[in-house]
C-alpha positions in Angstrom: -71.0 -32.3 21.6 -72.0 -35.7 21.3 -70.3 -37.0 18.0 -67.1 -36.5 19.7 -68.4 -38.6 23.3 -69.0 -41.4 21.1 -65.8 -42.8 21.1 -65.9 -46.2 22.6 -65.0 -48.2 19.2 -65.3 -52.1 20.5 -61.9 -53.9 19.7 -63.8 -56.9 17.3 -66.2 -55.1 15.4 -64.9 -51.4 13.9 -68.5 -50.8 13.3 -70.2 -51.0 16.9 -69.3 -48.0 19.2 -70.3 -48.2 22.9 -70.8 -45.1 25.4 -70.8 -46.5 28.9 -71.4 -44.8 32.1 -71.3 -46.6 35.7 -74.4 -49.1 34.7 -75.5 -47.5 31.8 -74.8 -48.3 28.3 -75.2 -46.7 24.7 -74.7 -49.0 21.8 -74.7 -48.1 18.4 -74.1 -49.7 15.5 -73.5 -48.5 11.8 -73.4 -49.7 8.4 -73.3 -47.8 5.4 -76.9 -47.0 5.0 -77.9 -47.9 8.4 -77.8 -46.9 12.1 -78.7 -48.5 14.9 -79.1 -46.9 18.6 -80.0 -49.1 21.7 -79.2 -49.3 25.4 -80.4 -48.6 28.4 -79.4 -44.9 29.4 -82.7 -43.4 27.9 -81.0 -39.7 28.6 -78.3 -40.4 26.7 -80.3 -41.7 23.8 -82.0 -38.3 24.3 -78.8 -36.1 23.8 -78.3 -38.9 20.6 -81.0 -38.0 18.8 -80.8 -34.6 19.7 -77.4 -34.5 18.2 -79.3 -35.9 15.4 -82.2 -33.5 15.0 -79.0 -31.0 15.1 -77.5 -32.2 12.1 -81.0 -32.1 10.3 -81.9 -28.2 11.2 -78.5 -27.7 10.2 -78.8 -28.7 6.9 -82.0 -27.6 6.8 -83.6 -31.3 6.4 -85.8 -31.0 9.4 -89.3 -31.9 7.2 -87.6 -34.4 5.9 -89.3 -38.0 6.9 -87.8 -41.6 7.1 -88.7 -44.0 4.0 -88.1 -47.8 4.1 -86.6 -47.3 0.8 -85.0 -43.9 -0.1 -86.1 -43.4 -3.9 -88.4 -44.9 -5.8 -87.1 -48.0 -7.9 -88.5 -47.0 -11.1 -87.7 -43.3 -10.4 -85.2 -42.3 -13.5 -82.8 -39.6 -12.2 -82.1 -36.5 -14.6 -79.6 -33.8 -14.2 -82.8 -31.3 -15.2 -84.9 -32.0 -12.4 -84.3 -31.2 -8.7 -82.8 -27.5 -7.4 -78.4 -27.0 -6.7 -77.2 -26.5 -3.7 -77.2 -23.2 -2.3 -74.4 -23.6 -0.3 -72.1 -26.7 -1.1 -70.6 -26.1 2.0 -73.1 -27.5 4.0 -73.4 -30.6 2.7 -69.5 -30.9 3.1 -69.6 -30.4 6.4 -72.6 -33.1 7.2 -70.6 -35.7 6.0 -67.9 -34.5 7.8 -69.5 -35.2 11.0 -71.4 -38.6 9.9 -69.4 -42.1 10.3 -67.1 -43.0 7.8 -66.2 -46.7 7.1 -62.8 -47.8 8.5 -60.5 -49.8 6.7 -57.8 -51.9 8.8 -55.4 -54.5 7.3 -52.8 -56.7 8.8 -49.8 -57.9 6.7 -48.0 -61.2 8.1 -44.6 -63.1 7.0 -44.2 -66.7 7.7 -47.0 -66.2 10.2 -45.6 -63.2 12.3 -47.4 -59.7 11.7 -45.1 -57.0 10.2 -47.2 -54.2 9.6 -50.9 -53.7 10.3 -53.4 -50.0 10.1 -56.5 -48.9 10.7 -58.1 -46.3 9.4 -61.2 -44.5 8.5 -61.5 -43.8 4.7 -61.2 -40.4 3.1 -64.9 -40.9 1.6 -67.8 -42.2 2.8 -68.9 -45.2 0.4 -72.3 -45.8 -1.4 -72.6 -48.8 -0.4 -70.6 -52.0 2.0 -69.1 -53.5 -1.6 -67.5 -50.1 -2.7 -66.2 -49.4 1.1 -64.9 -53.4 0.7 -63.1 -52.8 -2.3 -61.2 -49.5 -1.6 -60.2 -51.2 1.3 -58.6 -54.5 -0.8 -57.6 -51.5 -3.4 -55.1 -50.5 0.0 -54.2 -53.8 1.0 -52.9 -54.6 -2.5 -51.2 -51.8 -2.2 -49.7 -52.8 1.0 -48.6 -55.9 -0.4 -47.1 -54.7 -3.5 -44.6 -52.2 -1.1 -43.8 -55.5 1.3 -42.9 -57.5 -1.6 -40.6 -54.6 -3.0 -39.3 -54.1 0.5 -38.8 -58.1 0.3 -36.7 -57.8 -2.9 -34.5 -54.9 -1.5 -33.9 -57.0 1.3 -32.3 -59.6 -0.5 -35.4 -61.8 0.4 -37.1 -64.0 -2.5 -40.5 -64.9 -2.3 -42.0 -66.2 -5.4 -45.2 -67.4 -4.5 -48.2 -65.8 -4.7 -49.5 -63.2 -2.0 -52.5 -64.1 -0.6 -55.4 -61.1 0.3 -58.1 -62.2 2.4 -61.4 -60.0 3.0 -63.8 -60.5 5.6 -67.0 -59.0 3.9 
């Protein structure tokens, strides 16, 4: 129920999502490996982390308890230790439901915008560089079409296209 009533995705930041009703005000705000929840409609924070605890006893990560870091440093990771997945499935559908990063691009010519997207990516990304650069990975691509669409069109541009990022 409530992953779908958060839908208020502000217009400058793709990463802050605001639930309002009348007065009251959910904001939430994610990063990769973070979420924030604040506002002032304390029942609707409720339902939020009740939606929350949902997902957990879903997954059947209920016990499982916040760290400040999620593994040890020096841990060394093995493909011996640790149990499968009973169910694969599961897991699948968790990140189904959990924020993916968006990706949005605008492509301009001599200063006028001819094509622009945005879009939440088909993964979700280990960390803010690797969302960044499958997000540059699309707007090269984006370029690389306009500039073939250029040619065909019988326009020349020989100068170098310029990608900017806003990490």
């Amino acid at each position: 129920m409530y992953g779908s009533d958060m839908q208020g995705k502000t217009q400058f930041d793709h990463t802050l999502f605001v639930k309002r009703s009348g007065s009251l005000a959910i904001y939430l705000i994610v990063y990769v490996d973070d979420i924030v929840v604040t506002g002032n409609d304390a029942s609707g924070i409720h339902a939020l982390k009740k939606y929350v605890l949902d997902l957990l006893s879903e997954t059947g990560k209920m016990g499982t308890r916040p760290a400040a870091t999620l593994i040890d440093m020096s841990h060394k990771l093995s493909a011996s230790d640790g149990t499968l997945l009973e169910d694969k499935g599961v897991f699948q559908r968790l990140l189904g439901k959990l924020l993916r990063s968006t990706s949005g691009y605008c492509s301009l010519v001599a200063s006028n915008v001819v094509s622009w997207r945005s879009k939440k990516q088909s993964v979700v990304a280990r960390s803010s560089a690797e969302a960044e650069y499958r997000a540059m990975a699309h707007g090269v691509s984006e370029l690389l079409w306009l500039r073939s669409l250029m040619e065909e069109l019988g326009i020349e541009h020989d100068k170098p296209m310029m990608l900017y990022c806003d990490s």
